[in-house]
Backbone atoms as SQL, in Angstrom:
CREATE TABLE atoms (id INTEGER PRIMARY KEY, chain TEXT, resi INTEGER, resn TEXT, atom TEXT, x REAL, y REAL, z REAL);
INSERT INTO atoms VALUES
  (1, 'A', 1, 'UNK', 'N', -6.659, -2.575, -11.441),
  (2, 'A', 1, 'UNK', 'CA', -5.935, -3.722, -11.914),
  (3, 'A', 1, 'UNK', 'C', -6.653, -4.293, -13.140),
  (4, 'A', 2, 'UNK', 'N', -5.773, -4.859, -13.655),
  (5, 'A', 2, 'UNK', 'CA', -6.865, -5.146, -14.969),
  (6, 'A', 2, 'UNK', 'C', -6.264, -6.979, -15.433),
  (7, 'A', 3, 'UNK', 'N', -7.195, -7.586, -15.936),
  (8, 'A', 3, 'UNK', 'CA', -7.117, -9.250, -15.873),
  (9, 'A', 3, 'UNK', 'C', -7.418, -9.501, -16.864),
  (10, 'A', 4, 'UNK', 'N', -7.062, -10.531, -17.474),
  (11, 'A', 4, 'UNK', 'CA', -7.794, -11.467, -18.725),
  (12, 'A', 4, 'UNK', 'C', -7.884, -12.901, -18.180),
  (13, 'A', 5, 'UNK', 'N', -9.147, -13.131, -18.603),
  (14, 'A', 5, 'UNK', 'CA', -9.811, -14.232, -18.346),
  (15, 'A', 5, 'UNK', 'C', -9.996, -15.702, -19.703),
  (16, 'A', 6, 'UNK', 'N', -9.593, -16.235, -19.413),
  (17, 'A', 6, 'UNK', 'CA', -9.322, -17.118, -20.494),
  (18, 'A', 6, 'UNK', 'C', -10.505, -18.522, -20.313),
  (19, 'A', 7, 'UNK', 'N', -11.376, -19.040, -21.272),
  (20, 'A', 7, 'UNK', 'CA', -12.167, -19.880, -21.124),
  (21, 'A', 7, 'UNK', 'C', -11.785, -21.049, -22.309),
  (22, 'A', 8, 'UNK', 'N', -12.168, -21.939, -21.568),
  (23, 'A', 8, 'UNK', 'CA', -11.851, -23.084, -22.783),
  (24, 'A', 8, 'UNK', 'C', -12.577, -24.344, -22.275),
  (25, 'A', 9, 'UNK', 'N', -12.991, -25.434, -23.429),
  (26, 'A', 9, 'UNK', 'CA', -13.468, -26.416, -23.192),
  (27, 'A', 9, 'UNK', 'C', -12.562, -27.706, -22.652),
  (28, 'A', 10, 'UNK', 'N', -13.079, -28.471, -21.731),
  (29, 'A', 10, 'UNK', 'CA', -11.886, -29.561, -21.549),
  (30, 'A', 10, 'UNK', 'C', -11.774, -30.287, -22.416),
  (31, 'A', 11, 'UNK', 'N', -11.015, -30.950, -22.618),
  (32, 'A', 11, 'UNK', 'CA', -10.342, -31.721, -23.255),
  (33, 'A', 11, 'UNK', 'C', -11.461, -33.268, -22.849),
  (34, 'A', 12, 'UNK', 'N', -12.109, -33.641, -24.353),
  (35, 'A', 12, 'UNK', 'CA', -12.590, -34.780, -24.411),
  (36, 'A', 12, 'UNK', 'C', -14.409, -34.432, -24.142),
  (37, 'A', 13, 'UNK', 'N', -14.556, -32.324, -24.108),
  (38, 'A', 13, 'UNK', 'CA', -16.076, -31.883, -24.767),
  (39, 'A', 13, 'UNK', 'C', -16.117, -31.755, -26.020),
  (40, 'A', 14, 'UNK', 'N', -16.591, -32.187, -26.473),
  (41, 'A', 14, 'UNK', 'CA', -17.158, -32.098, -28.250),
  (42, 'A', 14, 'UNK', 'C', -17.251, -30.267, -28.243),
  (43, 'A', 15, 'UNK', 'N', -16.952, -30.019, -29.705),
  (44, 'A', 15, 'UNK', 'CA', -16.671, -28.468, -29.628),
  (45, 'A', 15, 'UNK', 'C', -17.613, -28.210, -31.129),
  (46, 'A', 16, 'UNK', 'N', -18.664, -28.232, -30.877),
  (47, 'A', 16, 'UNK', 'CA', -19.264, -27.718, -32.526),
  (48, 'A', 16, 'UNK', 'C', -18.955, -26.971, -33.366),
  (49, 'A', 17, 'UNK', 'N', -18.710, -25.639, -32.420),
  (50, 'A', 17, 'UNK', 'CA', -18.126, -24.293, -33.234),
  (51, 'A', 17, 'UNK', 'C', -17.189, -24.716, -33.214),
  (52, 'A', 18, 'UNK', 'N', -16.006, -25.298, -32.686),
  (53, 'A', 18, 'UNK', 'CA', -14.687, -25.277, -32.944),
  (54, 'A', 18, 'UNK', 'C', -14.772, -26.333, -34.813),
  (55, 'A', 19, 'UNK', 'N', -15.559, -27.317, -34.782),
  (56, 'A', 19, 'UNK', 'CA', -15.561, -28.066, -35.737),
  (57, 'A', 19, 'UNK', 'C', -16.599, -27.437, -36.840),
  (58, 'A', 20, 'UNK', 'N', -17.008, -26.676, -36.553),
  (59, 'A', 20, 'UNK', 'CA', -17.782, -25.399, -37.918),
  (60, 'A', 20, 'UNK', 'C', -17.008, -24.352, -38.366),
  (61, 'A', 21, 'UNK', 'N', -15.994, -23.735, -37.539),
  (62, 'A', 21, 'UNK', 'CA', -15.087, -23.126, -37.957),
  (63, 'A', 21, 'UNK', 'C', -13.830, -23.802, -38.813),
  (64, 'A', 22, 'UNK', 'N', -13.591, -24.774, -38.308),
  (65, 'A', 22, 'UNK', 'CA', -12.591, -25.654, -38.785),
  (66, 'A', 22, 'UNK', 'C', -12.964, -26.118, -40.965),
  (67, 'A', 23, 'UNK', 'N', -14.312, -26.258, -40.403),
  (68, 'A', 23, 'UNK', 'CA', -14.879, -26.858, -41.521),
  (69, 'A', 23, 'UNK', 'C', -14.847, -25.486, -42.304),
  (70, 'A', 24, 'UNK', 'N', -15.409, -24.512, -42.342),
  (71, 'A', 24, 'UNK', 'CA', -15.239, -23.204, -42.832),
  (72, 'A', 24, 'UNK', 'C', -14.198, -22.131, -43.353),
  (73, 'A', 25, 'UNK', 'N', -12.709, -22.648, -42.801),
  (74, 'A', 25, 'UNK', 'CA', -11.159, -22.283, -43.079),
  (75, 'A', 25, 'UNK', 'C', -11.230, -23.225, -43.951),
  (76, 'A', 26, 'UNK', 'N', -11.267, -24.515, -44.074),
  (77, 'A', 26, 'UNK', 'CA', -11.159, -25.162, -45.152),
  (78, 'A', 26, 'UNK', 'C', -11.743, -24.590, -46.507),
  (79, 'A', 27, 'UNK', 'N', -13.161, -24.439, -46.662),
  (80, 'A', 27, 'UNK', 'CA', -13.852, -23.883, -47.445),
  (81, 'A', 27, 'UNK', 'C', -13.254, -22.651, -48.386),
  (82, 'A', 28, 'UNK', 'N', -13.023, -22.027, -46.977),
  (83, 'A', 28, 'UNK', 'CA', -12.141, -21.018, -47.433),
  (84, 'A', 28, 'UNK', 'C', -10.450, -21.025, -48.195),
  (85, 'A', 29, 'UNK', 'N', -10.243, -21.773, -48.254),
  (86, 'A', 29, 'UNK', 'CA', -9.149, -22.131, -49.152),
  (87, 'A', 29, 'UNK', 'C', -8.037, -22.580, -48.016),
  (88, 'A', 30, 'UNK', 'N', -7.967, -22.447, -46.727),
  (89, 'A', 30, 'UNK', 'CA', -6.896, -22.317, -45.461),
  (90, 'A', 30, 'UNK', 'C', -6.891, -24.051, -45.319),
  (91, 'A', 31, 'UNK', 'N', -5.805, -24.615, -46.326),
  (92, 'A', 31, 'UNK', 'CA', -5.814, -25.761, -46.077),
  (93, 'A', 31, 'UNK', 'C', -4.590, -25.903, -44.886),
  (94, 'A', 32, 'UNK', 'N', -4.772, -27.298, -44.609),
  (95, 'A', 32, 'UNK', 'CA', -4.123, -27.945, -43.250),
  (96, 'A', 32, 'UNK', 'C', -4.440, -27.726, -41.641),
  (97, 'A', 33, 'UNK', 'N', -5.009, -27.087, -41.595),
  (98, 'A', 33, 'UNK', 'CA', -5.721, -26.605, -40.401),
  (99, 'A', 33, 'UNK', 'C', -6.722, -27.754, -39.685),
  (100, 'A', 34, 'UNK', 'N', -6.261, -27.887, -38.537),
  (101, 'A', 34, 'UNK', 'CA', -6.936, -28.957, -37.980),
  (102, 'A', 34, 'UNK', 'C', -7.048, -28.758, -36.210),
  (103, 'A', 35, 'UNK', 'N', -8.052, -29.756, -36.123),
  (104, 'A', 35, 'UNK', 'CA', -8.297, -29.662, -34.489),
  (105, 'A', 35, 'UNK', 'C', -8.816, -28.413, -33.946),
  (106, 'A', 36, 'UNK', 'N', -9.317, -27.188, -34.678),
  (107, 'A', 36, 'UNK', 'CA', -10.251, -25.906, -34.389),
  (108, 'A', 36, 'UNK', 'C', -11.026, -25.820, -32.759),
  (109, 'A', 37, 'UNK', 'N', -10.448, -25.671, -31.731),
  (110, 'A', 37, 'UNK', 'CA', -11.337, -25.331, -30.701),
  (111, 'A', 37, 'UNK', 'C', -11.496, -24.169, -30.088),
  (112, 'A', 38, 'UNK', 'N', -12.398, -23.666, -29.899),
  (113, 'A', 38, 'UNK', 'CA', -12.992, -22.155, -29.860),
  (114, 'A', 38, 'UNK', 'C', -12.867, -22.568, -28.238),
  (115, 'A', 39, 'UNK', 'N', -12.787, -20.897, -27.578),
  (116, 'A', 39, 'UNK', 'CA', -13.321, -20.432, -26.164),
  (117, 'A', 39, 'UNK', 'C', -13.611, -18.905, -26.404),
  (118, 'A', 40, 'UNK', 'N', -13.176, -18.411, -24.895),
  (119, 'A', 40, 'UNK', 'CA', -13.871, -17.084, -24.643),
  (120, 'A', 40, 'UNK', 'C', -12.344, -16.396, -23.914),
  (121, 'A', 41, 'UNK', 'N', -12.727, -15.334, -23.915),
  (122, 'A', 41, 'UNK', 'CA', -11.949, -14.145, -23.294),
  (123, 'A', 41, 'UNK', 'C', -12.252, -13.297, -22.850),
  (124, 'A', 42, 'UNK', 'N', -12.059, -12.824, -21.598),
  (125, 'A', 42, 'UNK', 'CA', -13.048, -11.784, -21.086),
  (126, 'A', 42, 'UNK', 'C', -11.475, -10.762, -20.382),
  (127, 'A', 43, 'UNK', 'N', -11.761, -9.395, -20.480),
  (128, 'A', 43, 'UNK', 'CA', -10.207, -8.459, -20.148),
  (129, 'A', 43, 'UNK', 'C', -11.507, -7.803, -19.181),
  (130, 'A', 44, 'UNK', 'N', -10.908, -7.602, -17.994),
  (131, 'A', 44, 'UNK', 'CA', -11.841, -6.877, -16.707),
  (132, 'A', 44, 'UNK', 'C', -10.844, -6.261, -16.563),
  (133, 'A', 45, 'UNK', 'N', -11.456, -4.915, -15.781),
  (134, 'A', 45, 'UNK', 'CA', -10.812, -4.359, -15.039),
  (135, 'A', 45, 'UNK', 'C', -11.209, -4.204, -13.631),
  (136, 'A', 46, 'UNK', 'N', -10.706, -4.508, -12.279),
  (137, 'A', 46, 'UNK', 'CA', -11.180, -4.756, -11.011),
  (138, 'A', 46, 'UNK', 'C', -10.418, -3.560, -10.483),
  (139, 'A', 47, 'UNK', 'N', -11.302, -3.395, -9.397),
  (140, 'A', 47, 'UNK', 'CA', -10.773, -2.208, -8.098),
  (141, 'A', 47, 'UNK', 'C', -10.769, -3.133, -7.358),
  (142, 'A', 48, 'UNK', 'N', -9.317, -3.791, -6.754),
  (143, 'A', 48, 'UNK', 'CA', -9.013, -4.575, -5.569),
  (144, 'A', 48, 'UNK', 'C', -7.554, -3.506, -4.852),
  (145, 'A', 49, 'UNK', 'N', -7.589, -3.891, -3.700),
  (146, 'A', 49, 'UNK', 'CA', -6.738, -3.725, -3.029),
  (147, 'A', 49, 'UNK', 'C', -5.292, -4.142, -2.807),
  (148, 'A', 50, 'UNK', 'N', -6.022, -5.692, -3.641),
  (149, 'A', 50, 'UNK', 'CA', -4.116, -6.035, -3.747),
  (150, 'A', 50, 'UNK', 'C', -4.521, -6.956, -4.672),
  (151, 'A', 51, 'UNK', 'N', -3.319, -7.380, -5.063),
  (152, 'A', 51, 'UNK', 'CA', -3.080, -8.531, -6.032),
  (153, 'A', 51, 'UNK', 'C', -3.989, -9.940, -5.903),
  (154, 'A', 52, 'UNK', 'N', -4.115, -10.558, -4.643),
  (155, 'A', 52, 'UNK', 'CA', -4.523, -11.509, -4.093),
  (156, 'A', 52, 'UNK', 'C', -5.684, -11.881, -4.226),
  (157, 'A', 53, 'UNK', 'N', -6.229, -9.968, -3.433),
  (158, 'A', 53, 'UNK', 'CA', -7.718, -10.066, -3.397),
  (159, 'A', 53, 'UNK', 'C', -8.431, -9.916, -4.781),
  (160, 'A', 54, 'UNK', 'N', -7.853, -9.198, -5.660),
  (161, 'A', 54, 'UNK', 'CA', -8.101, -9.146, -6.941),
  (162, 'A', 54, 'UNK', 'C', -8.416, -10.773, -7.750),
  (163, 'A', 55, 'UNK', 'N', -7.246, -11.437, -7.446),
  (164, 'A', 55, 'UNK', 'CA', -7.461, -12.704, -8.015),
  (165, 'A', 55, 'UNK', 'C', -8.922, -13.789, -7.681),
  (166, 'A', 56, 'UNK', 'N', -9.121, -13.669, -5.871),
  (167, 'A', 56, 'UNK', 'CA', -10.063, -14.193, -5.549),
  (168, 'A', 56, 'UNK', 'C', -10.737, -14.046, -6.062),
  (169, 'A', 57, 'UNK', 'N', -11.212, -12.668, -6.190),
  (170, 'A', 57, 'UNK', 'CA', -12.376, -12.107, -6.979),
  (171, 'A', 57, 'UNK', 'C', -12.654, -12.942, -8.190),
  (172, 'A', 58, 'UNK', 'N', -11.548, -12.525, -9.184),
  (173, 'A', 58, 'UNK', 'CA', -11.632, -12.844, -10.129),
  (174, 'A', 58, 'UNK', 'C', -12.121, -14.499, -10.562),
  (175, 'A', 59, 'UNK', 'N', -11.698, -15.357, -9.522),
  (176, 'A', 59, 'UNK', 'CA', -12.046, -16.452, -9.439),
  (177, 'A', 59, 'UNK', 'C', -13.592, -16.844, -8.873),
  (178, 'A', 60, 'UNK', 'N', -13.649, -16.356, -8.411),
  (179, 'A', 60, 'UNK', 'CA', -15.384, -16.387, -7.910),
  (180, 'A', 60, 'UNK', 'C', -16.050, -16.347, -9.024),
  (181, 'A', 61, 'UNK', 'N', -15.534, -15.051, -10.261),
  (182, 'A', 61, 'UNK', 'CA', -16.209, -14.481, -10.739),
  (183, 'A', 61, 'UNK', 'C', -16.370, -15.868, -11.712),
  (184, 'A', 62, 'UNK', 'N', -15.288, -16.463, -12.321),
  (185, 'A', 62, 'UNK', 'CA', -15.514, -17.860, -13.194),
  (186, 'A', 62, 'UNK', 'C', -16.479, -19.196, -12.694),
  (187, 'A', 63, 'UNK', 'N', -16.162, -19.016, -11.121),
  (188, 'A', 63, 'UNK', 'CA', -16.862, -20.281, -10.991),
  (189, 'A', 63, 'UNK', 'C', -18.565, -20.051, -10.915),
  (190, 'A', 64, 'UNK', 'N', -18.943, -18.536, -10.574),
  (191, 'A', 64, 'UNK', 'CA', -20.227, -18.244, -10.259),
  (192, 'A', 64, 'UNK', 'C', -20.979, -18.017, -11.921),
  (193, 'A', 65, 'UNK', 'N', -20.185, -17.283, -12.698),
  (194, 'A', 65, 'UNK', 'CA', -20.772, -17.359, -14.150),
  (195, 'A', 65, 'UNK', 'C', -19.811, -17.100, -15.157),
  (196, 'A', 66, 'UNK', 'N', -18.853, -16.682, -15.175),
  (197, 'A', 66, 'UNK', 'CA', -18.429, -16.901, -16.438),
  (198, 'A', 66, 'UNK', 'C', -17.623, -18.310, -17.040),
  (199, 'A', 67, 'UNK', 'N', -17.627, -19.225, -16.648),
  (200, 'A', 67, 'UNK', 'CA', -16.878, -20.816, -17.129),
  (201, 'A', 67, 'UNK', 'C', -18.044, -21.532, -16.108),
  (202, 'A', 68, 'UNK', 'N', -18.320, -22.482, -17.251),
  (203, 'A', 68, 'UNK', 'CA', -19.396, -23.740, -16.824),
  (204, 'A', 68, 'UNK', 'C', -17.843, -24.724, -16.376),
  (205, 'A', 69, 'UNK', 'N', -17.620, -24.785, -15.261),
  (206, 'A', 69, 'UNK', 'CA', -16.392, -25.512, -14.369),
  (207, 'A', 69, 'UNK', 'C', -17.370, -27.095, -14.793),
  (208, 'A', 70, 'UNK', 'N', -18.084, -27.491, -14.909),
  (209, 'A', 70, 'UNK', 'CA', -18.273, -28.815, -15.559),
  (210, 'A', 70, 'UNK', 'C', -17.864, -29.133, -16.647),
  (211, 'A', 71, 'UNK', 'N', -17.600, -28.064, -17.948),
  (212, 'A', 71, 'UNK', 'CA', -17.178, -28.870, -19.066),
  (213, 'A', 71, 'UNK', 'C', -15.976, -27.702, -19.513),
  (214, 'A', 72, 'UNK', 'N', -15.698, -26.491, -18.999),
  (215, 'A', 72, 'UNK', 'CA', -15.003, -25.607, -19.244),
  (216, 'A', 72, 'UNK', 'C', -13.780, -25.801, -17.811),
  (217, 'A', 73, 'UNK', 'N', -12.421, -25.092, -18.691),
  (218, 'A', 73, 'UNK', 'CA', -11.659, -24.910, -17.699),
  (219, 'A', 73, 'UNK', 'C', -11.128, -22.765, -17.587),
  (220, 'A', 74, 'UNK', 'N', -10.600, -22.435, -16.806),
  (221, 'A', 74, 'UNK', 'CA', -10.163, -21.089, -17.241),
  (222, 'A', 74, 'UNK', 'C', -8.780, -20.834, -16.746),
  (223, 'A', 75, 'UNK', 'N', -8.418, -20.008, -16.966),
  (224, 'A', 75, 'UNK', 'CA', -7.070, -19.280, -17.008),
  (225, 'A', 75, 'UNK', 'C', -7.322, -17.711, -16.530),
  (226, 'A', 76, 'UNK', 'N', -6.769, -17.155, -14.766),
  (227, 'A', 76, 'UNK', 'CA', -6.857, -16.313, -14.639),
  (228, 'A', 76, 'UNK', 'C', -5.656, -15.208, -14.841),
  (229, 'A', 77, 'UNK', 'N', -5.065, -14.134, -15.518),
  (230, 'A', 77, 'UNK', 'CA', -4.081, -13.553, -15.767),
  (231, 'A', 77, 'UNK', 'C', -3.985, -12.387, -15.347),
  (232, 'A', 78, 'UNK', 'N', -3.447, -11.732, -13.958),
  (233, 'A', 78, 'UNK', 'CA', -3.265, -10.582, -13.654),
  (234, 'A', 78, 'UNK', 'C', -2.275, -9.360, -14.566),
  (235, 'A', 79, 'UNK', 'N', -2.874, -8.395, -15.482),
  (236, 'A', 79, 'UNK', 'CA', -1.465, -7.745, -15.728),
  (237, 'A', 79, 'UNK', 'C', -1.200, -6.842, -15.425);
């Protein structure tokens, strides 16, 4: 089975890179661009048995290390 994992900051964490990139499209000539917030993406592929158990997994797998669940939220996507 294979998943994408979606990471992102909540809403109301200060985003540095999102506001260094932002600042940097500008630079770059990419005017109007605003509000820049960066995350992560992670595409796994799992050996589960079913759909379900796959997901659990997959959820463990965010809260144990991949998304800081204090200032990050995620998005799990079976496809």
């Amino acid at each position: 089975m294979k998943a994408r994992i979606t990471v992102t900051l909540k809403n109301g964490v200060l985003d540095p890179q999102g506001k260094a990139i932002e600042g940097a499209l500008a630079t770059l000539g990419f005017g109007g661009v605003g509000h820049v917030r960066q995350g992560k993406v992670f595409d796994i592929e799992i050996d589960a048995k079913d759909r379900k158990t796959a997901e659990a997994e997959l959820k463990s797998m965010c809260e144990q290390l991949l998304a800081n669940t204090v200032i990050e939220n995620y998005n799990v996507a079976i496809t």
